[in-house]
VEXDREN-2710 file (C-alpha; in Angstrom, 1 decimal):
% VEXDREN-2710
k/r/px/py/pz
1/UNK/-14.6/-37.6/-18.2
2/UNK/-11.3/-36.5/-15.8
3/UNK/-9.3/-37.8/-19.2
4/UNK/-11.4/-34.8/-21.2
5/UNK/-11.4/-32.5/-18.6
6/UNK/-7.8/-33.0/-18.2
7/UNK/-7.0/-32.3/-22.5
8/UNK/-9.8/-29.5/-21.9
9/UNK/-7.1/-27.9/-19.3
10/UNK/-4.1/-29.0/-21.1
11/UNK/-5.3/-27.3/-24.3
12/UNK/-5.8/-23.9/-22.5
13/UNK/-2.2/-24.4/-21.1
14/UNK/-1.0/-24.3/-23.9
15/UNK/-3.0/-21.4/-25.5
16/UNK/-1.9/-19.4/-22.9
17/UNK/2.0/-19.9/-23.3
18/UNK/1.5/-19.4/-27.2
19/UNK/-0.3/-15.9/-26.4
20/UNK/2.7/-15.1/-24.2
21/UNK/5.4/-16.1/-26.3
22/UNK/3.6/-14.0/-29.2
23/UNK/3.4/-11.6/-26.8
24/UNK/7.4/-11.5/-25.6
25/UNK/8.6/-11.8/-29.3
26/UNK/6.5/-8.5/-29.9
27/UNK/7.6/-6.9/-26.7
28/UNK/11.2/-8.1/-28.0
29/UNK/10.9/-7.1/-31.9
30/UNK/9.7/-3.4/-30.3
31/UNK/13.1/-3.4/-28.0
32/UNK/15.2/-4.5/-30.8
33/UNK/13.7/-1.6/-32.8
34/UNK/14.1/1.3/-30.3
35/UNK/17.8/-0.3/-29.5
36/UNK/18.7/-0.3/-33.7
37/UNK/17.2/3.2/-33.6
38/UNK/18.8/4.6/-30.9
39/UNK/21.9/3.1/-32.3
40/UNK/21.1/5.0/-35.6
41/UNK/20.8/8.3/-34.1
42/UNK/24.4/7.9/-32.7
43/UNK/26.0/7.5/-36.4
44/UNK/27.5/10.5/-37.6
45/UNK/25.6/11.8/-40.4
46/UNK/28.4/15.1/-41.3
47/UNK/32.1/16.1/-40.7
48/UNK/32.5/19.9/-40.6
49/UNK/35.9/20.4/-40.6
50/UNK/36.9/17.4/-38.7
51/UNK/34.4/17.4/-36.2
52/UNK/31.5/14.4/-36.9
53/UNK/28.4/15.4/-36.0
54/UNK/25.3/12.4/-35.3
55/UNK/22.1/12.1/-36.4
56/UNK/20.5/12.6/-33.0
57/UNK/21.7/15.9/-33.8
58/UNK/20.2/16.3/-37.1
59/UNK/17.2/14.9/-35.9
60/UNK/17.3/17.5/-32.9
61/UNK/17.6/20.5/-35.3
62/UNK/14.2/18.9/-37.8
63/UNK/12.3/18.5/-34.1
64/UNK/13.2/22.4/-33.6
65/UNK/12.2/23.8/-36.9
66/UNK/9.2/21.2/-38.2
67/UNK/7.7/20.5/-34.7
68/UNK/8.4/16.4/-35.1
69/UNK/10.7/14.6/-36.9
70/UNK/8.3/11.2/-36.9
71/UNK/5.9/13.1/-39.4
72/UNK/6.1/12.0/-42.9
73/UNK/8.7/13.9/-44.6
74/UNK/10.3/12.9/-48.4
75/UNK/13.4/12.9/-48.9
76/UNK/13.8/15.9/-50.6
77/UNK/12.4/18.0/-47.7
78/UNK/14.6/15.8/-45.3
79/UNK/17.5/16.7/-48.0
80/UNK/16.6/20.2/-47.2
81/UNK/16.8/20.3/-43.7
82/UNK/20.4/18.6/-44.0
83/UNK/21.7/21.6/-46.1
84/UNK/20.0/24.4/-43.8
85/UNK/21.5/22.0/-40.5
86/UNK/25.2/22.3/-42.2
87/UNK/24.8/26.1/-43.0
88/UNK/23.8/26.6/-39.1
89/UNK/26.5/24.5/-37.8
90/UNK/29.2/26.4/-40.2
91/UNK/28.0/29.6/-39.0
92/UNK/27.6/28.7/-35.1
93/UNK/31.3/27.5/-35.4
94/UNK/32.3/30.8/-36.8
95/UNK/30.4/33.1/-34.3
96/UNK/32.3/30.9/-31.7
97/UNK/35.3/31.4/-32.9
98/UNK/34.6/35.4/-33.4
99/UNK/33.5/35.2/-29.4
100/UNK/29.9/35.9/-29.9
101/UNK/27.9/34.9/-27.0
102/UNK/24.4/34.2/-26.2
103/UNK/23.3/35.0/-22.2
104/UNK/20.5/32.6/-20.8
105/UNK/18.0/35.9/-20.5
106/UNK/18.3/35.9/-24.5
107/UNK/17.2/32.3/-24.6
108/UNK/14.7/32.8/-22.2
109/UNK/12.7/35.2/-23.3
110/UNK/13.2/34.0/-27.4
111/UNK/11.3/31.0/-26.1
112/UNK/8.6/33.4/-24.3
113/UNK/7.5/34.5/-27.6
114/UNK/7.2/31.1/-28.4
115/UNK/5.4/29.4/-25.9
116/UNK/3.4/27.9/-28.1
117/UNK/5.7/25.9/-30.3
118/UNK/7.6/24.7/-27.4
119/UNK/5.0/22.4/-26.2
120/UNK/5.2/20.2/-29.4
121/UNK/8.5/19.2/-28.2
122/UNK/9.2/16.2/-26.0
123/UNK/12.6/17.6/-24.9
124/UNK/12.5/21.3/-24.2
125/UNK/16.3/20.9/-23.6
126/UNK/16.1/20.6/-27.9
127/UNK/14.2/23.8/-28.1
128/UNK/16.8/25.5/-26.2
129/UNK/19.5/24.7/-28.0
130/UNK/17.7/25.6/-31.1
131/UNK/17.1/28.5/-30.1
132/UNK/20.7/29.6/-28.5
133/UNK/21.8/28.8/-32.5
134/UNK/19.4/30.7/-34.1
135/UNK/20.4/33.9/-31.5
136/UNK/23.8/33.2/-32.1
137/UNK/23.9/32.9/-35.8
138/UNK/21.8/35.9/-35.9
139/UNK/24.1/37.8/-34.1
140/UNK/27.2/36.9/-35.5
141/UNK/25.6/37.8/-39.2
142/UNK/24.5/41.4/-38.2
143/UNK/27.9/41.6/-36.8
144/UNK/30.0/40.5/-38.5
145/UNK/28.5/39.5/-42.3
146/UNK/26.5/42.9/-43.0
147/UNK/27.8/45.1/-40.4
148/UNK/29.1/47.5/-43.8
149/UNK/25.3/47.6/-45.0
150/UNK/24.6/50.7/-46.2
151/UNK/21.8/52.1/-48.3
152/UNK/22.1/56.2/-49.5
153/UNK/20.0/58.6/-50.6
154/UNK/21.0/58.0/-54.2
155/UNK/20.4/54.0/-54.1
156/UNK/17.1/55.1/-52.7
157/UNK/16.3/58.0/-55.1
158/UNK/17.5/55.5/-58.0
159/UNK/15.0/53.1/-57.5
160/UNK/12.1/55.4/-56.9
161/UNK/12.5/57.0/-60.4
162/UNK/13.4/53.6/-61.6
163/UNK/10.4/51.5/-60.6
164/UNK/7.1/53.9/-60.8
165/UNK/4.3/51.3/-60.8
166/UNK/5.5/50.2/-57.4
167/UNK/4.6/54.3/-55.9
168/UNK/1.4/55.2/-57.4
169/UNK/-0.9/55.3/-55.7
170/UNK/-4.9/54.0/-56.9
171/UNK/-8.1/56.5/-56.5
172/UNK/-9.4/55.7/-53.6
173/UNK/-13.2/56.6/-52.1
174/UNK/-14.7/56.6/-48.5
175/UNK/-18.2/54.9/-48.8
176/UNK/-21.2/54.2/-46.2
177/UNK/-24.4/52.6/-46.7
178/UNK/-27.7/51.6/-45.2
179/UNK/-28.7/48.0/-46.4
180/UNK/-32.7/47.3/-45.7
181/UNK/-34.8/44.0/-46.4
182/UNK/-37.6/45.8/-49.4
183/UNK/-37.7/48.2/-51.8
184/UNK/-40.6/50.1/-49.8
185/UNK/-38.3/50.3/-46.6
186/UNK/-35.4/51.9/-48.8
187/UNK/-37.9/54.3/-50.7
188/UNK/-38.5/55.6/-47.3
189/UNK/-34.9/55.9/-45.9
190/UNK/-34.6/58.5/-49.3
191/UNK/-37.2/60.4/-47.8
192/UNK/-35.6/60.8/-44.2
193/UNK/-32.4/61.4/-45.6
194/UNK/-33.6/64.7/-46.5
195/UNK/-34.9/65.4/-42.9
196/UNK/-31.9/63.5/-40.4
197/UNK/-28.2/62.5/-41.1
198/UNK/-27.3/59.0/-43.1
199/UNK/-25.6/58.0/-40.3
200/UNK/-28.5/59.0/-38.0
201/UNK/-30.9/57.0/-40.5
202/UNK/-28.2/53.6/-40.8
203/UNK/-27.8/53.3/-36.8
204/UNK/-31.7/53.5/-37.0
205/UNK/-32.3/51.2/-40.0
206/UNK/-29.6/49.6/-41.2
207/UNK/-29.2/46.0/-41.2
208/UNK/-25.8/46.3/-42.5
209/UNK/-22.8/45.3/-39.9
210/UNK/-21.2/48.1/-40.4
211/UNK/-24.6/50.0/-39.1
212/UNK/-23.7/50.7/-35.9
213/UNK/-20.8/52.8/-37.4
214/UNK/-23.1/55.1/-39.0
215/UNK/-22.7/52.4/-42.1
216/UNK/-18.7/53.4/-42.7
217/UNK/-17.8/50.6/-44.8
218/UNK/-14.0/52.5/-44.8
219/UNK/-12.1/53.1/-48.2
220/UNK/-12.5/51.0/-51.4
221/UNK/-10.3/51.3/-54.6
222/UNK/-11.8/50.1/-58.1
223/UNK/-11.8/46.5/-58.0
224/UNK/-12.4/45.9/-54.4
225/UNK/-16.0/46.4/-54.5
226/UNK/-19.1/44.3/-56.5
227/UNK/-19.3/45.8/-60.0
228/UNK/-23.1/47.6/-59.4
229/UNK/-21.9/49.3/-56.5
230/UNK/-18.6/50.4/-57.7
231/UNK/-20.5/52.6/-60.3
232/UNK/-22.9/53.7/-58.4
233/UNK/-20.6/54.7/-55.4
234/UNK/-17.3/56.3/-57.8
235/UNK/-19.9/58.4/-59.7
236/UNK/-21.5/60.2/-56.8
237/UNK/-20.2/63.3/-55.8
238/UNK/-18.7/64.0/-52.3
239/UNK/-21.4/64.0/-49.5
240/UNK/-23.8/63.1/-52.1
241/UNK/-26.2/59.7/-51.8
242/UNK/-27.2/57.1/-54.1
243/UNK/-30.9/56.1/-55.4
244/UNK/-31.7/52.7/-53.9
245/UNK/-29.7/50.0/-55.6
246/UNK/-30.5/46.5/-55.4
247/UNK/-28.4/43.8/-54.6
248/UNK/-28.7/39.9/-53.7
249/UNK/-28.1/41.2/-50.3
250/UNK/-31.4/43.5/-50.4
251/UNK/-31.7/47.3/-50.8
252/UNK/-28.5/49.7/-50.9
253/UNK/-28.7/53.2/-50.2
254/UNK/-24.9/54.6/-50.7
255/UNK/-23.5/57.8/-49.5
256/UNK/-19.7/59.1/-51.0
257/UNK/-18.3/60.1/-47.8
258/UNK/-14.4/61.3/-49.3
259/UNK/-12.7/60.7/-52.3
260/UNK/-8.6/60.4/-52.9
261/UNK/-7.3/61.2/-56.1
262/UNK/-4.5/58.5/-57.0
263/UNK/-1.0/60.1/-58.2
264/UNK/2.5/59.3/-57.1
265/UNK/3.5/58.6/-53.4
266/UNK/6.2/61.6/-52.7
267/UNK/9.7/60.4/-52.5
268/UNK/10.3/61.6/-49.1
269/UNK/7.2/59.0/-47.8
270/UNK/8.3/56.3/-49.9
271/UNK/11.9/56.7/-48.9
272/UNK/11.9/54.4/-45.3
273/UNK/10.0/51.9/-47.1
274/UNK/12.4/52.0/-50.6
275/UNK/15.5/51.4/-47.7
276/UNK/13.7/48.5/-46.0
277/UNK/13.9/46.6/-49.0
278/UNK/16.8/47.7/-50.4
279/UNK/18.8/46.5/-47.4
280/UNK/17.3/43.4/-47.6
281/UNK/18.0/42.4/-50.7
282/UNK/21.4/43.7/-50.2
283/UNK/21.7/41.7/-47.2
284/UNK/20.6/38.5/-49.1
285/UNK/23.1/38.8/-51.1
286/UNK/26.1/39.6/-49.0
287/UNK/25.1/36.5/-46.8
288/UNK/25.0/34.5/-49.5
289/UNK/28.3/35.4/-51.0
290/UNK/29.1/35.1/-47.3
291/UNK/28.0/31.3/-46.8
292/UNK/29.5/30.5/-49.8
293/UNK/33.0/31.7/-49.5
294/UNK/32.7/30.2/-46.5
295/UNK/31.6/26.5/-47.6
296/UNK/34.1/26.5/-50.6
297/UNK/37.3/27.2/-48.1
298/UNK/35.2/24.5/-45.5
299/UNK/35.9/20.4/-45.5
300/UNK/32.1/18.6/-45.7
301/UNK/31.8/15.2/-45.7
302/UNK/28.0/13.9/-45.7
303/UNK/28.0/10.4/-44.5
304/UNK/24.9/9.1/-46.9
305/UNK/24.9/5.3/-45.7
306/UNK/23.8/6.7/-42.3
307/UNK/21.7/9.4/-42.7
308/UNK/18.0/7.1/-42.8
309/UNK/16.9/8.5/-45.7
310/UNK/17.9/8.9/-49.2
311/UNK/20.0/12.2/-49.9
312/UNK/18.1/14.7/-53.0
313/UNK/19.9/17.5/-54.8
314/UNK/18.3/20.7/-54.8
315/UNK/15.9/21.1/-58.3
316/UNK/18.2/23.6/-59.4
317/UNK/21.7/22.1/-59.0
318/UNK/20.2/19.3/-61.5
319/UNK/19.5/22.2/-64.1
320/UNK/22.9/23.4/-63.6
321/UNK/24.1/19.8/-64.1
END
């Protein structure tokens, strides 16, 4: 029996060292992984003129703008972020060398308005210096890239007689309405109407939201509204109401509170808006001319064997090739 008991105990001896020497090999396979990771994120993955630059960096910058860089991303996005990392870094070195600066208050309150998104980040240090790039690049680009930007009166007038569709302006109608369960109930809110107000009659009646409003449902153009009471409601006349009109909803009675004829937006209203966009599509374009002027006089080298994933041209380069 002491024999038995004995291999009984011996057996369990030896259980437990197997389950601890599983356990240290796992505990040593996860060190080993973190060490050859860490490793990794010391490699440099680009050389901007002369100047390597590691992946922890890259890695940083993905954290910053995606929210975390452990999320499944292909390698095309990844390839994506490696471009938009070099662009940043080219321009950051520029705006340093032009003696744009960036004061703490700037980062401070940049990451105010973004309270939000900093709390996805382990490191807020990362977020910081994210943003500190993004103020700085920005800066140096109004500065210095489209600081000549300059949109007349002619480019503006240009435009507006060159692209019509974009200024006229649809028919538009003001509508309200008093929505009741049955036909009997709506046969009887015609009969008031012609004794109290329609919006007297909706806050009384209506089941609609919009009741307590006196049923304003606000301004509709054609197309916006369900086909039976965009008929009914464009062919009234101002002030005037509908008969009851029947809906999966239940029983309509609409009123045409204003109507706007459609025509062309005057030039002097569109004219802000007509510089807006002109100035950013001219601004586009000199950054991009910009950026790349400034990569073609620039010395890249993208070190592929470390960057951890494999590098994808963009979809368009390959149709040029």
């Amino acid at each position: 029996m002491l024999g038995k008991s004995l291999k009984g105990i011996e057996l369990v001896v030896w259980v437990g060292l197997l389950l601890l020497l599983v356990a240290g090999c796992g505990q040593q396979g996860a060190n080993r992984a973190n060490r050859e990771k860490e490793a990794a994120l010391e490699k440099p993955v680009v050389n901007i003129n002369g100047r390597d630059i590691k992946a922890r960096a890259l890695y940083d910058y993905i954290k910053q703008n995606f929210g975390n860089e452990d999320m499944e991303l292909d390698d095309y996005i990844k390839s994506r972020f490696l471009d938009f990392f070099i662009e940043e870094q080219l321009l950051v070195d520029q705006a340093q060398k032009m003696m744009v600066s960036v004061s703490e208050a700037e980062v401070e309150r940049a990451m105010g308005k973004s309270e939000g998104a900093v709390e996805l980040l382990i490191d807020t240090d990362v977020w910081r210096v994210g943003f500190r790039n993004n103020i700085l690049v920005q800066k140096f680009i109004n500065q210095f890239v489209l600081k000549d930007l300059v949109i007349t009166e002619q480019e503006t007038k240009l435009y507006y007689d060159n692209h019509p569709e974009e200024f006229t302006l649809p028919e538009k109608v003001r509508a309200s309405q008093i929505l009741v369960e049955d036909e009997e109930k709506a046969q009887n809110v015609l009969q008031l109407l012609s004794k109290r107000s329609f919006e007297e009659v909706a806050r009384t009646f209506s089941i609609s939201p919009e009741a307590e409003k006196g049923g304003d449902m606000g301004y509709f153009e054609k197309g916006q509204l369900p086909l039976e009471f965009e008929k009914v409601i464009f062919g009234l006349k101002v002030r005037g109401h509908s008969q009851v009109v029947k809906s999966p909803y239940g029983f309509h009675v609409f009123k045409l509170v204003e109507k706007r004829s459609g025509g062309k937006l005057p030039f002097k209203e569109a004219e802000n808006l007509i510089k807006i966009k002109l100035m950013q599509v001219k601004g586009e374009e000199l950054y991009k001319k910009y950026l790349s002027q400034l990569k073609a006089k620039s010395h890249i080298k993208i070190y592929y064997q470390n960057l951890g994933f494999q590098y994808k041209e963009k979809e368009q380069d390959k149709e040029v090739d």
